[in-house]
C-alpha atoms as a printed R data frame, in Angstrom:
   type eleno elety resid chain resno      x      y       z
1  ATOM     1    CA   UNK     A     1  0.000  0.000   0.000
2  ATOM     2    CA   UNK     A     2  1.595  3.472  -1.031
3  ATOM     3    CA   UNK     A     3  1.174  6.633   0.841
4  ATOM     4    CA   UNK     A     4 -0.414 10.045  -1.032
5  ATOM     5    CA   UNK     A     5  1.730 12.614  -0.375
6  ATOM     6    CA   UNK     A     6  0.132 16.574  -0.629
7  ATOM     7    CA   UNK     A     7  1.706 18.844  -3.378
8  ATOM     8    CA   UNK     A     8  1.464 21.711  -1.418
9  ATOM     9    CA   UNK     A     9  3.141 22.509   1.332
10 ATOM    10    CA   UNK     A    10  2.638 25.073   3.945
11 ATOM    11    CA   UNK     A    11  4.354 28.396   4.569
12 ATOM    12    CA   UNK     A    12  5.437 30.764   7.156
13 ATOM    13    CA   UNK     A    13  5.537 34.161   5.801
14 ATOM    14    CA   UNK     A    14  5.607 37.715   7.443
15 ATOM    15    CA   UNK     A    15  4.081 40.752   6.691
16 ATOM    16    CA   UNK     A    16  6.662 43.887   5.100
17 ATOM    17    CA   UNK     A    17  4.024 46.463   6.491
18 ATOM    18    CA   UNK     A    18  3.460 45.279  10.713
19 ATOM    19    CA   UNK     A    19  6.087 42.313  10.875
20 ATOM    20    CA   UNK     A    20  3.447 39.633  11.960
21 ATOM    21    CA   UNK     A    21  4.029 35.771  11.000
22 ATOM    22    CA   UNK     A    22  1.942 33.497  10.015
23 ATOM    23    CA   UNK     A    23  1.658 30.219   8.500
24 ATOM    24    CA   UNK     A    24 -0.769 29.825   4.941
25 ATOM    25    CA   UNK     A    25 -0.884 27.402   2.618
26 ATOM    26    CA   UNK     A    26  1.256 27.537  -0.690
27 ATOM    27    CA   UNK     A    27 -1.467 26.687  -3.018
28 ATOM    28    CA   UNK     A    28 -4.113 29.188  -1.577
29 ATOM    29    CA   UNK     A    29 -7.742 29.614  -3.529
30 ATOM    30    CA   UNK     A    30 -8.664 32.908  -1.984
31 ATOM    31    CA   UNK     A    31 -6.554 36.094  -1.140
32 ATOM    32    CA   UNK     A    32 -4.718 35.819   2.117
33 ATOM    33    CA   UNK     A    33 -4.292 38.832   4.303
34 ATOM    34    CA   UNK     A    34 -2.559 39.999   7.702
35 ATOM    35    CA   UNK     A    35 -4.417 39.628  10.712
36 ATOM    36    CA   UNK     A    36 -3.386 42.428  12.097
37 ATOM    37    CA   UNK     A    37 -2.781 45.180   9.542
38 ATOM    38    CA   UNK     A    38 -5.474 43.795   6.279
39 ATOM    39    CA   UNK     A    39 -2.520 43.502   3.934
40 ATOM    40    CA   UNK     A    40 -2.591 41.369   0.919
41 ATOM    41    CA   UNK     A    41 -0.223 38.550   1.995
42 ATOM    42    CA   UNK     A    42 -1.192 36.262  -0.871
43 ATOM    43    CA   UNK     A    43 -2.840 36.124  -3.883
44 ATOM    44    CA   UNK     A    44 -4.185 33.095  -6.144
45 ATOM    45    CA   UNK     A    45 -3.338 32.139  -9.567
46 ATOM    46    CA   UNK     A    46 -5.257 28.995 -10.077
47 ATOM    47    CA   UNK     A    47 -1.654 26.999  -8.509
48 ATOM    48    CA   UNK     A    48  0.713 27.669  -6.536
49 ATOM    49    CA   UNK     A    49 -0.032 31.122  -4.736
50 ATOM    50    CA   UNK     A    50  2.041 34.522  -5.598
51 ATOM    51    CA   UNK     A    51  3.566 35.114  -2.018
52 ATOM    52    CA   UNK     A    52  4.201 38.824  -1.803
53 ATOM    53    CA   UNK     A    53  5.242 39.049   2.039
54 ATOM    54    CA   UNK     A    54  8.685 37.095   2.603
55 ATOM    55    CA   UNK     A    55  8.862 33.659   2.810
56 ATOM    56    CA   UNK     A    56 10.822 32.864   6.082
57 ATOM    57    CA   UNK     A    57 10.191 28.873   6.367
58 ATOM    58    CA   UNK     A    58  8.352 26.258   4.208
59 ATOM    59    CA   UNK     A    59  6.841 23.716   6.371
60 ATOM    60    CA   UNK     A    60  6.465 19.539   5.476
């Protein structure tokens, strides 16, 4: 019996505007935004997400 592994992986990123972390997924469907501050953290494009915060650990 083989295992499924998922194709996307998760992500820590932080916000350039208020410095908060937070963890989304790489592959996100709907626009991701700061908790604290409302900025755009991530935006879809039907596969892998455009990050536009920095990427400071991809988590397995």
């Amino acid at each position: 019996m083989t295992t499924v592994e998922p194709k996307g992986k998760f992500i820590k990123v932080r916000c350039s505007k208020c410095k908060n972390e937070q963890i989304t997924f790489g592959k996100t469907t709907t626009e991701v935004k700061c908790l604290v501050c409302g900025k755009e953290l991530c935006e879809p494009t039907g596969g892998k997400s455009r990050v536009k915060a920095r990427i400071l650990e991809v988590l397995n």
